[in-house]
matplotlib code that plots the C-alpha trace (Angstrom):
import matplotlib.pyplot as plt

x = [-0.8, -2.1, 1.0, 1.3, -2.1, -1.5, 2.1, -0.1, -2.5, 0.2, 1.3, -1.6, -1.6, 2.4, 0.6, 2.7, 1.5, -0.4, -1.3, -3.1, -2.8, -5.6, -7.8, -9.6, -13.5, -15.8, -12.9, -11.9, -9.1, -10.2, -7.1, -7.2, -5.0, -6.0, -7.2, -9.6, -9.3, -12.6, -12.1, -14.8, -13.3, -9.7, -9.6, -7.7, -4.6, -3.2, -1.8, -3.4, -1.6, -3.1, -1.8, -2.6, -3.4, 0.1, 1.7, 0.2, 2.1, 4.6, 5.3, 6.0, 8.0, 7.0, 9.3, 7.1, 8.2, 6.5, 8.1, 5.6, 6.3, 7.5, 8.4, 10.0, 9.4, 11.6, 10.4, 10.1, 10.6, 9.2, 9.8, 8.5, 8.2, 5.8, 5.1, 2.0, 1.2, 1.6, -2.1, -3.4, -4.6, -4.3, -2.2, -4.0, -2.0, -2.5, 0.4, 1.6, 0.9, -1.0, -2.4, -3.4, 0.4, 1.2, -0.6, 0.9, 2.4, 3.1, 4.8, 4.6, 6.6, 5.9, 8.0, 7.4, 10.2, 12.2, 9.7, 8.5, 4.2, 3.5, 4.9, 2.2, 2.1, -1.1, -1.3, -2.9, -5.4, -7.1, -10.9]
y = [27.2, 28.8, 28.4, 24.9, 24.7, 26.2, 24.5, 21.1, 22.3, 22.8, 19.5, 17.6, 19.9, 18.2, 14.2, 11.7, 9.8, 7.0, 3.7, 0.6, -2.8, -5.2, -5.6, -3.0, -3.1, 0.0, 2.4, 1.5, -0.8, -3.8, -4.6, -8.4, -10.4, -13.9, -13.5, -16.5, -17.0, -17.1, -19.3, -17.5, -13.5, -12.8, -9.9, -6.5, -6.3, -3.6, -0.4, 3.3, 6.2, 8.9, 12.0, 15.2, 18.1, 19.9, 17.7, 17.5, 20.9, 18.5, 15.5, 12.3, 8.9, 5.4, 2.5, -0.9, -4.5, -7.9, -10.7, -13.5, -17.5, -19.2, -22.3, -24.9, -23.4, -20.0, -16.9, -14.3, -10.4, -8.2, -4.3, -1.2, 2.6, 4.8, 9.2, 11.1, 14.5, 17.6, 18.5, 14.9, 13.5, 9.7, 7.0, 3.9, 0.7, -2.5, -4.7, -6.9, -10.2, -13.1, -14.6, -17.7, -18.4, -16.9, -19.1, -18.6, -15.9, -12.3, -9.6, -6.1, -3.2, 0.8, 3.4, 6.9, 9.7, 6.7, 6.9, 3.2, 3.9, -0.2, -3.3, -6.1, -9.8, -11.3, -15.1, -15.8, -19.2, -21.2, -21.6]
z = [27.5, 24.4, 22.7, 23.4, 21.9, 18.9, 18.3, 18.6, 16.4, 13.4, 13.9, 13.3, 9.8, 9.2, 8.9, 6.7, 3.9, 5.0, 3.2, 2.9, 1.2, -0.3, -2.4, -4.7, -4.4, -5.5, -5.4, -1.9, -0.3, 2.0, 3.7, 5.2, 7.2, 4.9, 1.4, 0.4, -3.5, -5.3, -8.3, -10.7, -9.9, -9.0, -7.4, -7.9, -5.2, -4.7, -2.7, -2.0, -0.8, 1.0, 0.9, 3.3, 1.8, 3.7, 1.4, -1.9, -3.6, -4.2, -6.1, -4.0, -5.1, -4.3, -4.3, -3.5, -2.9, -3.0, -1.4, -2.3, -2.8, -5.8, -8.0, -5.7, -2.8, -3.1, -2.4, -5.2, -4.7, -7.5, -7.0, -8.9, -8.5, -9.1, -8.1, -7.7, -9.5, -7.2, -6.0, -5.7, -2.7, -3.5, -5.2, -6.3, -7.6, -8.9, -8.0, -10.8, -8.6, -9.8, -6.8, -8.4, -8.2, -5.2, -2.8, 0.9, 2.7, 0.6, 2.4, 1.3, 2.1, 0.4, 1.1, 0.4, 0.0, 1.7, 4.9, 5.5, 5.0, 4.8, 5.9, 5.9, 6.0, 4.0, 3.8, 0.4, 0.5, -2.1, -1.2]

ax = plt.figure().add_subplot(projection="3d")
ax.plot(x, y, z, "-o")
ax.set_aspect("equal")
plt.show()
């Protein structure tokens, strides 16, 4: 019994990255479902990485993609990478995505060292 124990204990040390998706206020990321647009301050969307600390002695790659709508009713995917320094315990970034034009449902999708972290539907609204 004390072995299983202990081999329980060293897994919870072995966590994944973990993530989120939203918008940026005071440092933080407030991950909705429906994002009402206020007209007088557009928000700051974007993604943060956490990382644990049995996994931050090494660097880490990002590949995100937002499928959001677009001109004529298409639907527009924009993709970009971006890595962490070895010994940090967060990623925060800003998505390239004006959400004045992207009214509707945006899906995002993050994968890190080619695990799938995020996979999220937000449904964008004018007020």
């Amino acid at each position: 019994m004390l072995f299983l124990s202990l081999g329980l204990l060293h897994c919870d040390d072995a966590r994944p990255v973990t993530g989120s998706v939203g918008v940026f206020y005071g440092g933080q990321v407030q991950e909705l479902e429906v994002l009402a647009l206020d007209p007088l301050r557009m928000p700051k969307f974007g993604i943060h990485l956490e990382v644990p600390p049995s996994a931050q002695d090494e660097p880490h790659a990002a590949r995100w993609e937002v499928v959001r709508p677009g001109p004529a009713g298409r639907r527009v995917t924009q993709i970009g990478e971006l890595s962490n320094e070895a010994g940090r315990s967060g990623i925060d970034q800003v998505l390239p995505v004006d959400l004045r034009e992207s009214v509707g449902l945006m899906n995002v999708r993050v994968l890190v060292d080619g695990q799938l972290v995020i996979d999220r539907a937000i449904e964008v609204r004018r007020p």
